[in-house]
N, C-alpha and C positions, 0 to 999 in steps of 0.2 A: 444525417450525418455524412452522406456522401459515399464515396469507395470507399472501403475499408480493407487495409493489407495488414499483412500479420508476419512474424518474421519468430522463429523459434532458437534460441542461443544457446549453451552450456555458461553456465555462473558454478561461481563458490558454496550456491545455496542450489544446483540442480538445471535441468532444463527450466527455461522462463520462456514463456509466448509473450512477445507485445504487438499489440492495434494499434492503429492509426489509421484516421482519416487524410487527406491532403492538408487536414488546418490541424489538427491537435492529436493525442493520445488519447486512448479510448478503451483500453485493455492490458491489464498486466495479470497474466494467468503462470499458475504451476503448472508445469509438462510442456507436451508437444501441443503445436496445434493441430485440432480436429476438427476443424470444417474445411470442408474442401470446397465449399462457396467462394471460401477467402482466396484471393490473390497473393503466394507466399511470396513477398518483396520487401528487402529491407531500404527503405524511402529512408530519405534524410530526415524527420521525426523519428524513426526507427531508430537509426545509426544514433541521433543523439541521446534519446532514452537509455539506451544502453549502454552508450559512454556513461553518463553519470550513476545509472545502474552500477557499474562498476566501480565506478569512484565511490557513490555511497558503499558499497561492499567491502571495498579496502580502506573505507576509513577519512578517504579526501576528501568526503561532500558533507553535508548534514542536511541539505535543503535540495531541493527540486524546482528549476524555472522553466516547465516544458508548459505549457498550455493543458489542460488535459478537459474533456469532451464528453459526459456520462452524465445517462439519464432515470433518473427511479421516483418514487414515489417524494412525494411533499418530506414524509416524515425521513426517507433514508436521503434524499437532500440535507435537510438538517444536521443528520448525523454524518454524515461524510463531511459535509463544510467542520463539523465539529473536529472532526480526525485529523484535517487539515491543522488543525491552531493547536493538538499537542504537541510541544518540542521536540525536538531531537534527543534521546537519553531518558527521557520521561515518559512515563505511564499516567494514565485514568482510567478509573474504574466504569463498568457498564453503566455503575449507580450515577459517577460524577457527569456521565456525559450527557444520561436521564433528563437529570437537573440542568442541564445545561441547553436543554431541548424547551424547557419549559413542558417536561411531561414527565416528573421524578417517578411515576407507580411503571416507565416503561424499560426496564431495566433488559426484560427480556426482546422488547421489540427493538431495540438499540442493538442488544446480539444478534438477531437474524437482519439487520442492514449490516454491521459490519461481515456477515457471512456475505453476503451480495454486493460485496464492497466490488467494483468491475475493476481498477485502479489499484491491485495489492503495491502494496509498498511506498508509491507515491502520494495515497492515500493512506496513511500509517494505523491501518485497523491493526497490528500487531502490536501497537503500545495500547491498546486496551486489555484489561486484565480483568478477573473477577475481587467483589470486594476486598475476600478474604486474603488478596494476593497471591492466588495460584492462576498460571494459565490456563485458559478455556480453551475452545475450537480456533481451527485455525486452517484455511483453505488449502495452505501447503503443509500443511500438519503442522504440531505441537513444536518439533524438534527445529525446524526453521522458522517457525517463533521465538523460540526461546534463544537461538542463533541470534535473532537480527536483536534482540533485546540485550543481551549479554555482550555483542558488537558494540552497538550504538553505548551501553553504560561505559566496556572497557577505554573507547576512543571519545567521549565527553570527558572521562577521568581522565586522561592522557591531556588533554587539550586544557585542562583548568588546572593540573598541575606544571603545567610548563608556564604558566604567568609567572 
């Protein structure tokens, strides 16, 4: 993966850590960063992740075009590329993304990759929900779950009403 620099911001939703290597994004964590391995530098993938960090937080982005660079198991590949193809405004459940793995009985190993999601946000493990429609875990907790869900519904309703 290369150097790896890491850059800690204040957002609407708290302190944000992002990684980067020289080619892609590789990290988007809640809090400060704590490795002090890391080289704290905000590199030009830095600066632009967090441009649109912000713009998806206030509402002006819906999509993400940064490269992004993470690596896990066979099965939490699957489920991340899956996280990837939920919309913007929209939710799937643990069970729909299961099935969508070609492995419906893994409802709970789907939860513990979205827990190891390396990529919060760009990777949209917070539009996964539990079947019954109540939120589950969530790396930055429940409450900036439920923020970036209730964001992302109020600003699609906004944007489909204005046609």
């Amino acid at each position: 993966m290369g150097t790896v620099n890491c850059f800690c911001a204040e957002t609407i939703i708290g302190a944000v850590t992002i990684y980067a290597n020289e080619k892609a994004l590789t990290g988007v964590y809640f809090g400060e960063c704590l490795d002090a391995t890391l080289k704290n530098a905000e590199t030009e993938i830095i600066k632009k992740a967090f441009v649109q960090l912000h713009e998806y937080l206030n509402g002006s982005r819906t999509r993400f075009d940064l490269k992004l660079e993470y690596v896990g198991s066979d099965f939490q590949m699957l489920v991340w590329n899956q996280l990837k193809k939920i919309p913007y405004g929209k939710t799937k459940t643990y069970k729909e993304i299961a099935r969508n793995v070609n492995n419906p009985k893994s409802s709970l190993a789907v939860g513990g990759a979205c827990g190891r999601n390396p990529i919060s946000i760009f990777i949209p493990c917070h539009r996964v929900i539990g079947s019954n429609g109540n939120l589950t875990g969530y790396g930055g907790g429940l409450h900036i779950k439920k923020h970036l869900l209730e964001m992302e519904k109020q600003y699609s309703n906004a944007a489909n009403s204005s046609f």
